[in-house]
C-alpha positions in Angstrom: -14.3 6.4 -3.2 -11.4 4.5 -2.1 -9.4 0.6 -2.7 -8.4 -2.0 -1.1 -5.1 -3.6 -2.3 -3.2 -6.1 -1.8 1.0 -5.4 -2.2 3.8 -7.1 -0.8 1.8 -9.5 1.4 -0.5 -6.9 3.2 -3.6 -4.9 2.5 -3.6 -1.1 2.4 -6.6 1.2 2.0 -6.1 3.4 -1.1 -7.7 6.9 -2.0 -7.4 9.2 -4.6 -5.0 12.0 -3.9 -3.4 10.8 -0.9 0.1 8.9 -0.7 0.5 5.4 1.2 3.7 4.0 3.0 4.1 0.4 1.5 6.7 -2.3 1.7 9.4 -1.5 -0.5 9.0 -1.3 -4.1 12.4 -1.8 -6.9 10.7 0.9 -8.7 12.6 4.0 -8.9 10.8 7.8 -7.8 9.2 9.3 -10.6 8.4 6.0 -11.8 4.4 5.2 -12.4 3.1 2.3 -10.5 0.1 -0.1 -11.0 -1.8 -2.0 -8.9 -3.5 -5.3 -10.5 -4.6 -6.8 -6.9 -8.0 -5.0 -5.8 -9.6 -6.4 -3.5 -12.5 -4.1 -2.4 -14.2 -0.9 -4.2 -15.7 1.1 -1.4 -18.2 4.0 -3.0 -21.1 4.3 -1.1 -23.9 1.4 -2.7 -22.4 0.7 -5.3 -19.0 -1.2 -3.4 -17.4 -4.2 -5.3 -15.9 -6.9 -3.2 -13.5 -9.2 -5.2 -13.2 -13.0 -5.3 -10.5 -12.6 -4.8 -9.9 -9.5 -6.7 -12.2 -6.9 -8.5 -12.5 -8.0 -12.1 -11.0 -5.2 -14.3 -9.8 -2.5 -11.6 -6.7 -1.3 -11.2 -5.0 1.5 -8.6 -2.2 3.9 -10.6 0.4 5.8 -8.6 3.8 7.4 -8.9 6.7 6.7 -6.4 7.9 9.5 -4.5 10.6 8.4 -2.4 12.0 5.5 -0.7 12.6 5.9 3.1 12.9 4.2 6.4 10.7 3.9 9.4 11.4 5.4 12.8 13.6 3.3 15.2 11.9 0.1 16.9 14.0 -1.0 20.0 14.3 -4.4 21.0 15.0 -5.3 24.0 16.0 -8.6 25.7 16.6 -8.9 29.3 17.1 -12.3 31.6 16.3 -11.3 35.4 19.2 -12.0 37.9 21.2 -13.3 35.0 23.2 -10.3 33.8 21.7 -10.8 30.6 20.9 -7.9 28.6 21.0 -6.8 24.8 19.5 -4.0 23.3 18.6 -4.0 19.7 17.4 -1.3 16.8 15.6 -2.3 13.3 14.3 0.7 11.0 12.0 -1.1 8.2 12.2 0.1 5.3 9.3 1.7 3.3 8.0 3.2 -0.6 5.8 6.2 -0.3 3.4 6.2 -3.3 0.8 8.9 -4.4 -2.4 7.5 -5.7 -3.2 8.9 -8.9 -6.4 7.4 -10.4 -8.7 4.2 -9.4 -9.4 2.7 -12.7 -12.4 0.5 -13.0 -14.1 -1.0 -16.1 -17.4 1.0 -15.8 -15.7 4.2 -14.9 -13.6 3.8 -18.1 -16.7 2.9 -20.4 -18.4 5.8 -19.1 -16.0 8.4 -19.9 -16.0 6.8 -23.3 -19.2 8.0 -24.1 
């Protein structure tokens, strides 16, 4: 079973047990993170799709670490001009482990 969730103005596929690279986050590592914006609920027949999110579902996770992307160059260049200029940009990232994938039926079921 896995997510779809929307964050920081992009969607990301989200699984149980695995870590994501996301757009930053303020939240500090160690720190538990929740994820309202669900758009999908892939598990087998029984998939949810949201309009526009999945009613009741939520995605839980704890910040590892805060990092930076590898190096993009940039490079500009003007032919028989002598133009030239050469530029770097490293994006910055959160790195998140997904924890649990809460839904309302899963919850009511471990209820009983």
């Amino acid at each position: 079973m896995f997510a779809i969730v929307e964050t920081g103005g992009k969607q990301y596929q989200m699984e149980e047990g695995r870590y994501v690279d996301i757009e930053l986050l303020k939240d500090t590592p160690d720190s538990k993170v929740v994820f309202n914006q669900v758009i999908m609920l892939v598990n087998g027949k029984k998939s949810k799709v949201g309009q526009p999110f999945v009613a009741n579902a939520t995605v839980e996770g704890v910040v590892i670490k805060h990092d930076k992307t590898k190096k993009v160059l940039v490079y500009k260049q003007r032919a028989k001009k002598g133009y030239r200029k050469l530029q770097g940009h490293r994006q910055n990232f959160t790195r998140v482990m997904i924890n649990k994938i809460r839904t309302k039926a899963k919850e009511a079921a471990a209820e009983e």
